[in-house]
N, C-alpha and C positions, 0 to 999 in steps of 0.2 A: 641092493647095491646100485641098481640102476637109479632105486629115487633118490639114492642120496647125490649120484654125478649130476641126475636133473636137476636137484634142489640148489644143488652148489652152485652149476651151469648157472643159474634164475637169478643168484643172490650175488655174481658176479656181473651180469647183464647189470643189475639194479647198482650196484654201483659202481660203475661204469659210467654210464645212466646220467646217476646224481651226479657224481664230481665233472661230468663235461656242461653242465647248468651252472659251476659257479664259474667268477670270473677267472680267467688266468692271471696268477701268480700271486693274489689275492691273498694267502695262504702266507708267503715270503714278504707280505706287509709291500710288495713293490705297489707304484703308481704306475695305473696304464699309459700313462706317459713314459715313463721309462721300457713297456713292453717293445718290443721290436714293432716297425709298420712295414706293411707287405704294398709293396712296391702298385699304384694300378696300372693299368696298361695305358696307352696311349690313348685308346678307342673311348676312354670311357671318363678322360678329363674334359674338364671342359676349357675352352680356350678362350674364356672371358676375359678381358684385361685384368688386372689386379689395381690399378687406378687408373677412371676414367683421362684422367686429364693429360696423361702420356701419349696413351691412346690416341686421345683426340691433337696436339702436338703430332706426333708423328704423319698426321693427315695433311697439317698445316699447309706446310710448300705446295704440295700439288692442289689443295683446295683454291689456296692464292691462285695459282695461276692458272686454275682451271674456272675462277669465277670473273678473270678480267676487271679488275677493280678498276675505276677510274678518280680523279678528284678527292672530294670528299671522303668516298667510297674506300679508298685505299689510306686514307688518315685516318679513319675509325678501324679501320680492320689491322692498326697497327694495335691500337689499345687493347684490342680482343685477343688478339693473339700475343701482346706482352703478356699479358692475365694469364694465357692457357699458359706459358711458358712457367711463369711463379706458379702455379700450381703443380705443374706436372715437378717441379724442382723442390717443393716443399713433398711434395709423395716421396722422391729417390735422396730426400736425406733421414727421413722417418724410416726407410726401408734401410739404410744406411744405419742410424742410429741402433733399430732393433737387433738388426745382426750383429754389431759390436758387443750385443749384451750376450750374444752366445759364445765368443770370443773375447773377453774382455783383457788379454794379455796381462797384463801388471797393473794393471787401472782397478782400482777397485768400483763394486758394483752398483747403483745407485739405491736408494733405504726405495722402496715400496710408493712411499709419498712424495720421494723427487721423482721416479718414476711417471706416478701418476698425473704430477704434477707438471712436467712436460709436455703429458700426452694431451694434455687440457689445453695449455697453454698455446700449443699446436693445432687442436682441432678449434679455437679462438680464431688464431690469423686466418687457417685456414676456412671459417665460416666469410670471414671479412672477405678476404680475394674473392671468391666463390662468388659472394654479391658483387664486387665490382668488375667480375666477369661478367655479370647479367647483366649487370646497367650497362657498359658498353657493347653487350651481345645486343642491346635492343635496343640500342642508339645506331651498329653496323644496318641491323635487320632493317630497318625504319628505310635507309638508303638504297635495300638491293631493288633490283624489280623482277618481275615472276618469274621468268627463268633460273635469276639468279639464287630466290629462294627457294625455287624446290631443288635445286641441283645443295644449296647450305643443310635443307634437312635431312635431305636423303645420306650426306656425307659425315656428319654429325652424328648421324645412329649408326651408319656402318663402321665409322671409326669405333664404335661400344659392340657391335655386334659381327664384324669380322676384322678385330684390329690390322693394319699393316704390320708384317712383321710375326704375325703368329699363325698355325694353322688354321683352315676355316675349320668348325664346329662339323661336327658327324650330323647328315642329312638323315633327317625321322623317319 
């Protein structure tokens, strides 16, 4: 009597076992997209921008006036920062766009290929801008002088690596 409760005990371990190896819900044909997400904690996100180019916009003003432009100096740094503005504004309509499709009200949905076919069309302009932020990123740079450019690097990666406006990242 007893080997049979250990046998049963063993043969219930075992499956047990196997059925926590498959995926959940797998079984109900659902897609783990549909399964529920468990929430993470705060500690353990990370606080990357989600597009550089906001990021670095919201830097803008205080970088302007904490680089004292003069002449020149402040007619290029208009073009630089038109640039960062159309990019960061081409991100919050794409982000705009996306969530409309999860929400689409009475609108119907787009076929797969207009989809796609936006998204191209989109990462097109926005290759273009991207270059004509460099070319006047590097027609400003040419103008500053040393103080001025290490004070533009150093502000330029802190805007991507502790943006304004979000928490800093958890210290390693």
């Amino acid at each position: 009597m007893k080997l049979r409760s250990l046998l049963l005990l063993a043969c219930c371990v075992a499956l047990a076992d196997a059925s926590a190896q498959r995926f959940p819900g797998r079984d109900r044909g659902e897609s783990p997209r549909d399964m529920p997400r468990k929430e993470q904690p705060a500690s353990s996100r990370t606080s990357m921008p989600t597009d550089p180019f906001s990021a670095l916009e919201r830097e803008m003003p205080s970088l302007r006036t904490d680089l004292q432009l003069k002449g020149e100096q402040a007619a290029a740094w208009q073009a630089f920062e038109r640039d960062v503005r159309d990019l960061a504004e081409m991100g919050r309509q794409r982000t705009r766009f996306l969530l409309a499709l999860r929400d689409p009200g009475d609108k119907p949905l787009p076929s797969a290929a207009d989809l796609l076919g936006r998204i191209d069309q989109e990462d097109r302009r926005r290759a273009e801008a991207s270059a004509d932020l460099k070319h006047h990123f590097d027609a400003l740079y040419a103008l500053l002088d040393d103080a001025q450019r290490r004070m533009i690097d150093r502000r330029i990666v802190l805007s991507q690596t502790e943006p304004l406006g979000q928490e800093a990242p958890p210290k390693r």
